[in-house]
C-alpha positions in Angstrom: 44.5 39.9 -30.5 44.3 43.1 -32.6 42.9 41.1 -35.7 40.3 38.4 -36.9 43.7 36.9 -38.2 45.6 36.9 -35.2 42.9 35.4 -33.3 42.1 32.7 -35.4 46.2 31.9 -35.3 46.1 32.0 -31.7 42.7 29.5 -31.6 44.7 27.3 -33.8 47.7 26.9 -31.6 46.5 27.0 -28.0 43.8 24.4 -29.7 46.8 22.4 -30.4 48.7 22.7 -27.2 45.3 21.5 -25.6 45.0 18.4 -27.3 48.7 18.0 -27.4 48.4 18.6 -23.6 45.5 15.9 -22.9 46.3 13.8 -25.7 47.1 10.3 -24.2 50.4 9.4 -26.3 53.4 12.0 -25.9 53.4 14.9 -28.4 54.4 18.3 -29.6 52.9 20.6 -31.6 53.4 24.0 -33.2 52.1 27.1 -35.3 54.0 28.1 -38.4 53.4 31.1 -40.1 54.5 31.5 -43.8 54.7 34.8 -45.4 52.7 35.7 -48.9 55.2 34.9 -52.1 56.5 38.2 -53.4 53.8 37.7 -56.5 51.1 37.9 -54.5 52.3 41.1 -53.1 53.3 42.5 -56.2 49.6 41.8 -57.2 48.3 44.1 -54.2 48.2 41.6 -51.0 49.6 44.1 -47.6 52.1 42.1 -45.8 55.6 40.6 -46.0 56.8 38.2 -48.4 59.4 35.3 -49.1 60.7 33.6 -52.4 59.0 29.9 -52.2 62.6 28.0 -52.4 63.1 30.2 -48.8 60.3 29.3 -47.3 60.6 25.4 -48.3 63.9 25.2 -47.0 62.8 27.1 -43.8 60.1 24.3 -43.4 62.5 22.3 -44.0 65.0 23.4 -41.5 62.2 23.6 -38.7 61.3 20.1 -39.5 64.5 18.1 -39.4 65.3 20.4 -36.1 62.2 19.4 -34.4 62.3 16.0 -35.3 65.7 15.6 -33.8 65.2 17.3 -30.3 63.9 15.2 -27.5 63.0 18.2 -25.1 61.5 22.1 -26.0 63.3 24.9 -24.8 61.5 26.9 -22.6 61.9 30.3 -22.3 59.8 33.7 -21.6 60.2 36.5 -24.2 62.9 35.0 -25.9 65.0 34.0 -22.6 65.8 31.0 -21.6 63.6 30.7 -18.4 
């Protein structure tokens, strides 16, 4: 990782694919990141931001989509593998 940020997210996530991995009832797992609200940027925090109702209906979105698929899709840089 390039920053104390990125390797925490990255700790988090392979963290969770471990236990996921070892846990002894079936389960998924994933790592969400959610942009700053454009307020907090407009106050002086670097980085991209979202209006709140987006990001709630991205959660959203993610959610219902995971919850309904039985199987990941695996792929490698963004190909289907």
């Amino acid at each position: 990782s390039n920053t104390a940020g990125t390797f925490v997210c990255n700790h988090i996530f392979y963290s969770l694919m471990d236990i996921a991995a070892s846990h002894p009832i079936p389960m998924r797992g994933g790592f969400l990141h959610v942009p700053y609200l454009p307020q907090m940027v407009a106050r002086g925090t670097l980085g991209p931001s979202m209006a709140l109702e987006d990001i709630v209906k991205g959660i959203e979105i993610i959610v219902a989509v995971s919850a309904a698929r039985n199987d990941d899709i695996h792929t490698v840089e963004g190909r289907v593998s």
